[in-house]
C-alpha positions in Angstrom: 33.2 29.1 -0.7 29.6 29.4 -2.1 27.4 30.1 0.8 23.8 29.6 -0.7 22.8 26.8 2.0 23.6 28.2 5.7 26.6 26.4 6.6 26.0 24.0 4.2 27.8 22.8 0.8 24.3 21.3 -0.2 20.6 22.8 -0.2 19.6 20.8 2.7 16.4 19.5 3.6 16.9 21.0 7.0 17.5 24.5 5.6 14.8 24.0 2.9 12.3 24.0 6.1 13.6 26.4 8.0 13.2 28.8 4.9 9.9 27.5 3.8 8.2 27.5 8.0 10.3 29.8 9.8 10.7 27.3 12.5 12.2 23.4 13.4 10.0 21.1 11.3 10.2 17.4 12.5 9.1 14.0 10.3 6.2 11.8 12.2 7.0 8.4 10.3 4.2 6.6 10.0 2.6 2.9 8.6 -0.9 3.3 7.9 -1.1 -0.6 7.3 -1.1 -0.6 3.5 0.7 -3.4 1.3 2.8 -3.3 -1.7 2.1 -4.9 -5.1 6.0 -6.3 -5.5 5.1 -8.5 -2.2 1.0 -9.4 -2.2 1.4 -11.2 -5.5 -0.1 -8.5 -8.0 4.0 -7.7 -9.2 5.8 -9.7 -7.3 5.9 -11.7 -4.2 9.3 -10.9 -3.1 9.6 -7.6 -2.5 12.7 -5.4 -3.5 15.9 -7.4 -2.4 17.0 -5.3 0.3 13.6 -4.4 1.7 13.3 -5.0 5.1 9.9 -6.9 6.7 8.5 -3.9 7.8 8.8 -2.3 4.1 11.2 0.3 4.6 8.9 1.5 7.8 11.8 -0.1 10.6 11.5 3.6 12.4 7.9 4.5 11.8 5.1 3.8 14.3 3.2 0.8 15.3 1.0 0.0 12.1 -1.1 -2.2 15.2 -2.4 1.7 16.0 -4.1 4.4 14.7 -2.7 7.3 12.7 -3.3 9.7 15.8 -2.4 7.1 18.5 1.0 6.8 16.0 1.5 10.2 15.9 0.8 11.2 19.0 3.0 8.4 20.5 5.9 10.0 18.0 5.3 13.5 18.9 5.2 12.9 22.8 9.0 11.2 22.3 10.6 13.9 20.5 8.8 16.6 22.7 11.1 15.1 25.6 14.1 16.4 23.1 12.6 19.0 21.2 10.2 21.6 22.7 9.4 23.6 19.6 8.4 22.9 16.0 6.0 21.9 13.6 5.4 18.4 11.5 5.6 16.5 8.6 3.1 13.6 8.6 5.2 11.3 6.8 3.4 7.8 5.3 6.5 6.1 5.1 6.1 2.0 5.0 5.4 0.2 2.0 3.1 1.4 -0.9 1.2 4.2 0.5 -1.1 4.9 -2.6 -1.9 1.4 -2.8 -5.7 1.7 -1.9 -8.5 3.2 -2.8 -8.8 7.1 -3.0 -11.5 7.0 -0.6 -9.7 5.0 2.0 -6.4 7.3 1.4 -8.7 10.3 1.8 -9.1 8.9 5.3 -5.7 8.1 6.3 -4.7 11.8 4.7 -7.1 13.6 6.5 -6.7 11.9 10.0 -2.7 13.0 10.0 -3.5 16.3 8.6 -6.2 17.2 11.4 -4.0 17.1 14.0 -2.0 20.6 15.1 1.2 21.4 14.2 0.7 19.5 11.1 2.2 21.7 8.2 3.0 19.2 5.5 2.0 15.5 3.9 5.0 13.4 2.7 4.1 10.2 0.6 6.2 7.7 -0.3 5.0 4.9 -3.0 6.0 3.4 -6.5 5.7 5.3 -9.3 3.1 2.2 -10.4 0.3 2.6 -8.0 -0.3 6.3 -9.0 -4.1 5.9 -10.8 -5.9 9.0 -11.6 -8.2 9.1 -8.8 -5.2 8.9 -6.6 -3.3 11.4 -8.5 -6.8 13.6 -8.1 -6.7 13.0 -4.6 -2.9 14.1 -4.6 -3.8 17.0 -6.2 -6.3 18.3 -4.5 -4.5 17.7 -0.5 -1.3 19.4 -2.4 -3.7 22.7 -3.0 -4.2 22.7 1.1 -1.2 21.9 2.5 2.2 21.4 1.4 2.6 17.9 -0.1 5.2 15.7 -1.5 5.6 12.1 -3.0 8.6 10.1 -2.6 9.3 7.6 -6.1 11.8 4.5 -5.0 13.6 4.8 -8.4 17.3 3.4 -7.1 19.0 3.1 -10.0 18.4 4.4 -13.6 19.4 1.0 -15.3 16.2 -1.3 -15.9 19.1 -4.7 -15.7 20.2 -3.5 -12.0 16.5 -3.2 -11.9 15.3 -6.8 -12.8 18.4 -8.1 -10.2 16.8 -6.2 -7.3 13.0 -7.0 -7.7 12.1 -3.5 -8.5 9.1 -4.4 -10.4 8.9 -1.3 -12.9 10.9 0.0 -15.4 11.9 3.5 -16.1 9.4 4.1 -18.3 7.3 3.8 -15.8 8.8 6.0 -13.1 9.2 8.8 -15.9 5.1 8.5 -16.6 4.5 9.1 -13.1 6.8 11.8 -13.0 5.2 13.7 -15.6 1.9 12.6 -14.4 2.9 14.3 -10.6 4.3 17.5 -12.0 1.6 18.2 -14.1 -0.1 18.7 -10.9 2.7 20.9 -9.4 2.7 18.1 -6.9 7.1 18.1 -6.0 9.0 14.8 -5.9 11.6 13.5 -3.6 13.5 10.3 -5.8 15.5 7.3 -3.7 18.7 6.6 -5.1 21.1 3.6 -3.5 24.6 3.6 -4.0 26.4 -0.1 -4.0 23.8 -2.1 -5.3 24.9 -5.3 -6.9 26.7 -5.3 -10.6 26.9 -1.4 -10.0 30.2 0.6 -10.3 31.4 4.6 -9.9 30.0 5.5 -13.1 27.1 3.5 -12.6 25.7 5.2 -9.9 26.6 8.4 -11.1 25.0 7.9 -14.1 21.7 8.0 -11.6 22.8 11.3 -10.4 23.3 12.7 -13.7 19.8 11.3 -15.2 17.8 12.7 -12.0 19.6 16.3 -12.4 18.1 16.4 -15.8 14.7 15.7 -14.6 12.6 17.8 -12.8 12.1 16.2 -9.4 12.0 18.4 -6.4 14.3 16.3 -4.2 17.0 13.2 -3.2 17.6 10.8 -0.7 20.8 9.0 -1.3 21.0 6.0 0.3 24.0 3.1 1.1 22.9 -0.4 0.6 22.3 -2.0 3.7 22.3 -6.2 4.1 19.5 -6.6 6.3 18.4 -10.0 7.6 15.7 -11.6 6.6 15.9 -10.1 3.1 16.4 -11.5 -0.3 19.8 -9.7 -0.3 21.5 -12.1 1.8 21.1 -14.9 -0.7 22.8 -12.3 -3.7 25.5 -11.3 -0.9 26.3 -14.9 0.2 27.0 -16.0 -3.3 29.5 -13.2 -3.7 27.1 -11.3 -6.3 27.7 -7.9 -4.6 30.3 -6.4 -2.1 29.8 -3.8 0.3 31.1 -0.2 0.0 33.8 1.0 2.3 33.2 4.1 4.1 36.1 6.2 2.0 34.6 5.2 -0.9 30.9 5.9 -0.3 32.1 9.5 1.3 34.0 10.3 -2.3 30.8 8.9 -4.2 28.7 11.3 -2.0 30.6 14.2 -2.7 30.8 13.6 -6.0 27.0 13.3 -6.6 26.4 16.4 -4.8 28.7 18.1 -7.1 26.7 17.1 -10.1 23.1 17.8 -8.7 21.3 20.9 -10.1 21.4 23.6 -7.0 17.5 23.9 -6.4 17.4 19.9 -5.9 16.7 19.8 -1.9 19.2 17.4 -0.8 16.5 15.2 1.7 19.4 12.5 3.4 23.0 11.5 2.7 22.9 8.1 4.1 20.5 5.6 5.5 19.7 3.4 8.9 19.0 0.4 9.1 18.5 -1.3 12.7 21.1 -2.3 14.7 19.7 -5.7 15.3 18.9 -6.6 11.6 22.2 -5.2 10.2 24.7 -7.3 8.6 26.8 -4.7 6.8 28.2 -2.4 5.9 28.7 -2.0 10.0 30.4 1.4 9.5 27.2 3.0 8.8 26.0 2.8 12.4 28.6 6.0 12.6 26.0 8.1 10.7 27.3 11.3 12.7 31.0 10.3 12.0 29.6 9.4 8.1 28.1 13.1 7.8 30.7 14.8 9.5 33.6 13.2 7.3 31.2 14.0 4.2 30.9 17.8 5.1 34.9 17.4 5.7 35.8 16.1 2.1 33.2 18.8 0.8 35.4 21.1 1.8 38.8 20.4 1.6 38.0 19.0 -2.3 36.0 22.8 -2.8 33.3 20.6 -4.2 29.7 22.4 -3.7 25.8 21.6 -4.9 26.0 22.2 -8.6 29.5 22.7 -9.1 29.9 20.2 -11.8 26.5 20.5 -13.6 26.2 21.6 -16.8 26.0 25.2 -16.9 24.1 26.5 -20.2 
């Protein structure tokens, strides 16, 4: 076996840390109240299909509060089940560049004042990345470690358009170049089983993402969450859901074909238990990863092992 990850078949986030901190580091998820132009209006007023009310924030803190009183309120939980570590300040519902730089700035530097705080994580669309936010970007990246998180999903602009994404790829590759030019890294969504998508498809996501030079992935399933657009697509038969087999061989696949210094950020999603409608065999996430680390190894796939080696 190829042991560049721990006991790992992937470069995973975990180790990534570990190796970057020398200790635990823990995500505080967090809504600092902002909006998203693809549900105010300014795009769209619909949102992404399968974006939940909360915009993707279902686990992060009560946007009602402050940034500390969030944090804090985090922090204090997973204390009770971990005594050791340091943070990640993560800014994870909706459009978290979508505001001014000044009041940005603000919600930064609140998160980033409190101890233990070793890193920013930022996750917006690749369209609400102005200069003066990019400056800002920038400039917190030179103080602390710092990384944005681009929703991409798919690499075809006509699964795009059937999901309410709102951009094109175009776009996304502008503020790709536009981030890296500032040494700033990016961490790129990708969901597998979104409607009119096949194998190849969303391999072919995989493949375009390996050639680029983002940072790190989250692979994701698509989860029918109610309340969302989705149900309307999934009730008229325009999608079916993954079975668990066949996500765990897409998985495997994918991991096969990303470069080896891509940190692999998450293998599968939540969603919560109340607002699920399926897949229901994704509530097993420990079953999910386990089963994926399995077929890693008895198929001897590892990170890399079928990119294209110069």
């Amino acid at each position: 076996m190829k042991n560049l990850w721990g006991d790992k078949r992937y470069y995973s986030l975990n180790y990534f840390l570990r190796e970057k901190f020398g200790c635990k580091v823990y995500k505080i998820s967090l809504d600092a109240g902002f909006s998203c132009p693809n549900r105010d209006g300014k795009i769209s007023s619909g949102g992404c299909v399968f974006c939940s009310a909360r915009g993707s924030g279902d686990f992060a803190g009560d946007r009602g509060y402050s940034i500390s009183r969030q944090f804090n309120d985090i922090k204090t939980l997973m204390r009770k089940k971990w005594k050791e570590g340091k943070y990640i300040a993560y800014f994870q519902a909706y459009t978290n560049t979508y505001a001014s730089a000044s009041v940005l700035r603000e919600k930064y530097e609140e998160a980033l004042n409190h101890e233990g705080v070793v890193a920013l994580a930022i996750a917006t669309r690749p369209d609400c990345l102005g200069e003066e936010v990019l400056d800002l970007l920038e400039e917190l990246s030179n103080r602390t470690y710092l990384w944005v998180e681009l929703g991409l999903q798919t690499v075809s602009d006509e699964t795009a358009k059937i999901i309410n994404r709102g951009y094109s790829l175009e776009v996304f590759e502008q503020a790709l170049e536009n981030l890296r030019k500032r040494k700033i890294d990016v961490v790129v969504h990708s969901i597998f089983g979104l409607p009119k998508e096949n194998r190849e498809d969303m391999l072919k996501t995989v493949k375009y993402l390996s050639s680029k030079d983002i940072q790190g992935i989250k692979f994701h399933l698509l989860h029918l969450m109610k309340g969302t657009p989705l149900v309307d697509l999934y009730e008229r038969e325009e999608f079916r859901f993954l079975e668990e087999e066949e996500y765990i061989d897409i998985i495997c696949e994918a991991i096969g074909l990303l470069r080896e210094d891509i940190v692999v950020h998450r293998l599968t999603g939540d969603s919560p238990r109340d607002l699920l409608i399926g897949p229901k065999w994704s509530l097993k996430k420990w079953e999910i990863l386990n089963a994926i680390h399995s077929n890693l190894e008895e198929k001897g796939i590892y990170q890399g092992v079928y990119f294209p080696k110069e």
